[in-house]
C-alpha positions in Angstrom: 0.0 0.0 0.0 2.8 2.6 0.6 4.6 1.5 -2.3 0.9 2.3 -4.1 0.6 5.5 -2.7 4.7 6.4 -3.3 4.0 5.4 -7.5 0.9 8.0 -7.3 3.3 11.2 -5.7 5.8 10.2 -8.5 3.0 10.1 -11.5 1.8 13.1 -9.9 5.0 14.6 -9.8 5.8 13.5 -13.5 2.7 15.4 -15.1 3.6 18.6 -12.9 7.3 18.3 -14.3 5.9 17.6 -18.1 3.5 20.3 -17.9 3.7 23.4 -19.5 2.0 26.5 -18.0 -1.3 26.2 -15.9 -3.3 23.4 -17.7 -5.7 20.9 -16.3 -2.5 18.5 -17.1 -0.5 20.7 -14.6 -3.5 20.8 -11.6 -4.1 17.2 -11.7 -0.3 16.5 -11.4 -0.1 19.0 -8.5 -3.1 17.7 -6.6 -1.6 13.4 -6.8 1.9 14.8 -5.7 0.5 16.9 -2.8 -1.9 14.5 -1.5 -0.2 11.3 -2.5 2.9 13.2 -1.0 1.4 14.3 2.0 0.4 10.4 3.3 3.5 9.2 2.3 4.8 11.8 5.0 2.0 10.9 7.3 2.9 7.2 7.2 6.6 8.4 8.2 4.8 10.7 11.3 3.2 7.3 13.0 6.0 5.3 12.1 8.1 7.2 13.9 5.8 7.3 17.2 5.9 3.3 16.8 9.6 2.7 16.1 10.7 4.6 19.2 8.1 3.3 21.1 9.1 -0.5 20.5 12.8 1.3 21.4 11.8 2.3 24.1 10.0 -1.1 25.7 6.1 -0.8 24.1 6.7 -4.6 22.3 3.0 -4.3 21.2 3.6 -1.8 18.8 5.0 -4.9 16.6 2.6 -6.9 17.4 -0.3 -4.6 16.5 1.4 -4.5 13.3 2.5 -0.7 13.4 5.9 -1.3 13.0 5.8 -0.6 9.0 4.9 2.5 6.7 1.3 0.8 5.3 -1.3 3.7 6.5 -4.2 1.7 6.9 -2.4 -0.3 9.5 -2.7 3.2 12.0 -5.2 5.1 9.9 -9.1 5.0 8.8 -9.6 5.8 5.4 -12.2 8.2 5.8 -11.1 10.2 9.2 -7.4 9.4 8.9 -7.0 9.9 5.1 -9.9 11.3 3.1 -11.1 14.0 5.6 -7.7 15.5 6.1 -7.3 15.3 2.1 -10.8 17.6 1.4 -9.2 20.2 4.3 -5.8 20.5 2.1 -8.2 21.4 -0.8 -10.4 24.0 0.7 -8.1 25.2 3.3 -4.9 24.4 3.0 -4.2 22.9 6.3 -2.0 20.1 6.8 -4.2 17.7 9.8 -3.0 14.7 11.3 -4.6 11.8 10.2 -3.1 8.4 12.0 -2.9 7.2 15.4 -0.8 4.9 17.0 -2.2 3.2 20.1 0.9 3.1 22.9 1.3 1.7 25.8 2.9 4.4 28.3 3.0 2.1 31.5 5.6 0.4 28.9 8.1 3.3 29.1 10.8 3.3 32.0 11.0 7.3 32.5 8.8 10.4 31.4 11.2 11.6 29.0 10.9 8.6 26.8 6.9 9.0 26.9 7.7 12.5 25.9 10.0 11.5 23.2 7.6 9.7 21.5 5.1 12.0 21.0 7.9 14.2 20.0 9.0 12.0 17.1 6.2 12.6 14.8 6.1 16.5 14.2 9.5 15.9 14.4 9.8 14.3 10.6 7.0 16.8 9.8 9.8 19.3 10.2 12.3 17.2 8.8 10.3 16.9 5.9 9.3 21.1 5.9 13.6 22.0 5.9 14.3 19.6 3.2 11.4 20.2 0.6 11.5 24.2 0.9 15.3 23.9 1.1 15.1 21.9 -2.2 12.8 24.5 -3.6 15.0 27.4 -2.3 17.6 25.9 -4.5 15.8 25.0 -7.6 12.7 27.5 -8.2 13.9 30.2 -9.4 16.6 28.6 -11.9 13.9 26.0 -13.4 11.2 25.9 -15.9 9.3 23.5 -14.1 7.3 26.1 -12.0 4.2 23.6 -11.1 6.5 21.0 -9.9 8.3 23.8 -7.3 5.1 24.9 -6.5 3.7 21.4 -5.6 6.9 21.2 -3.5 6.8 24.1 -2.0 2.7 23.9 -0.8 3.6 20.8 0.6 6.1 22.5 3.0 3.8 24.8 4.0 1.5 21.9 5.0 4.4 20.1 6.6 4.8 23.2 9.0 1.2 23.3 9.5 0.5 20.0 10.9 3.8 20.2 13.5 2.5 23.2 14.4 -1.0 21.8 15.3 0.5 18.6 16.7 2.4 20.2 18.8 -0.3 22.4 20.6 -1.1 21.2 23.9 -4.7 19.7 23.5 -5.7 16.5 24.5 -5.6 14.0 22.0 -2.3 15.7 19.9 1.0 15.2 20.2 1.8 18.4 22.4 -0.1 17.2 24.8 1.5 14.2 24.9 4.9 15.0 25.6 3.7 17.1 28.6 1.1 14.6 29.7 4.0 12.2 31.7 4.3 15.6 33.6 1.1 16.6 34.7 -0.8 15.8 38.2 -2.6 12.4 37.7 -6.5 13.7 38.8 -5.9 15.8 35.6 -4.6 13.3 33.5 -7.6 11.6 34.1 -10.1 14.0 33.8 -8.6 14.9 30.1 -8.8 11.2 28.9 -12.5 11.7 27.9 -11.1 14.5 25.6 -8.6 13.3 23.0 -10.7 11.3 21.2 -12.1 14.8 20.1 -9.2 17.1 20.6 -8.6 17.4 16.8 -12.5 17.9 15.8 -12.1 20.6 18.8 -8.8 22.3 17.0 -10.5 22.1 13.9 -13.8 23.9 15.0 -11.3 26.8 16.7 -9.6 27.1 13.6 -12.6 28.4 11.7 -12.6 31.5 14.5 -11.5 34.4 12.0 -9.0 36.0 14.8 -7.4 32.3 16.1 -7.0 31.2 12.0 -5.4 34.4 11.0 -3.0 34.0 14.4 -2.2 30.4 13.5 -1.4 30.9 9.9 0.7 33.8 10.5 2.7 32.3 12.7 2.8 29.1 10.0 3.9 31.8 7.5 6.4 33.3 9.6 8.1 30.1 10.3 7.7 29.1 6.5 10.1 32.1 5.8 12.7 31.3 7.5 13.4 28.6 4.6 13.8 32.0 2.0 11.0 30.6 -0.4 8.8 33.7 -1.3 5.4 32.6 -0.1 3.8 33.7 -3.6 5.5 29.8 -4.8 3.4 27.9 -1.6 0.4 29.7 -2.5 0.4 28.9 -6.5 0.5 25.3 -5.4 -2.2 25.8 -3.4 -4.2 27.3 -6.4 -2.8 24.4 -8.5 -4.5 21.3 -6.7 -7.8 23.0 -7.6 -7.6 20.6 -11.1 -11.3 20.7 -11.1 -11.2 24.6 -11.9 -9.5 26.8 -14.6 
């Protein structure tokens, strides 16, 4: 399945290298590579969680069968996959889609339970330097505008979804890594929340004054990579195949 997924970013990625100024051959090419490229990184995000977490003591990870980079081993296709897809297309925010399902008692100190939750917007960052640095390099000497612009988008959402993991609300990764740390009564009282603490984000993003805080400080850290922001948003125009 990942090696399914991997082929459709590099067709994807073919037709928005082949094409030649803004064609439906061009928006179809940029919308595979973006989405096809944003599971591939989201299938790095849980494998990460799982392969320190086996590190670290939690055997069950490999025994649950999340010890590889096949999604629909730690994702549902509709709210792990398809849901986060239609939000890059009509907002241009990168969500979280899997979950891997730990075992904390497993883990010998706090700091390796705070580790793991770490690990995933880590390669979400990993993947932001390297894609804009790429794009730094190559826009503004290539032809290939579509295909930099494809890359470039998908940084953007790359820096989006640590951002959001990383805020401390039940249920994402920022909470997390300071769960380990707070007072147990609380701890408890917040379980019954994480199941919904990314419908929650989401429903506080469409506040006008917290989605124009949280994208400007998405834009601010996007350029510190150099890339004009005029490239991210032409790819975000670009996966719109369906329009002219």
């Amino acid at each position: 399945m990942f090696l399914a997924v991997l082929a459709v970013a590099a067709l994807g990625g073919y037709l928005a290298w082949s094409a030649t100024g803004d064609t439906r051959g061009a928006r179809l090419g940029v919308f595979l590579f973006v989405v096809a490229g944003w599971v591939v990184t989201l299938c790095f995000h849980e494998f990460a969680h799982a392969f320190l977490a086996w590190r670290f003591g939690d055997e069950e990870v490999e025994a649950r069968g999340y010890l590889t980079l096949n999604p629909l081993k730690y994702s549902h296709p509709v709210l792990s996959i398809l849901l986060p897809v239609v939000f890059i297309a009509l907002g241009g925010i990168g969500l979280p889609g899997g979950a891997v399902y730990l075992h904390p008692h497993r883990f010998r100190t706090r700091a390796q339970r705070a580790l793991v939750s770490l690990s995933g917007p880590a390669v979400n960052v990993v993947f932001a330097i390297v894609l804009l640095a790429v794009v730094k390099q190559q826009y503004a000497t290539s032809s290939h505008s579509a295909f930099w612009a494809a890359m470039a988008f998908l940084g953007l959402l790359q820096i989006s979804a640590a951002l959001l993991n990383l805020i401390p609300f039940p249920g994402l990764d920022g909470y997390g890594a300071i769960e380990p740390y707070l007072d147990p009564a609380f701890q408890r009282q917040a379980e019954q929340f994480k199941p919904f603490g990314m419908l929650g984000l989401f429903a506080l993003l469409q506040v006008q004054t917290i989605n124009r805080v949280f994208f400007d400080v998405v834009y601010r850290l996007y350029d510190l990579s150099g890339v004009n922001r005029l490239y991210a948003g032409a790819g975000y125009e670009l996966i719109k195949f369906w329009q002219r």
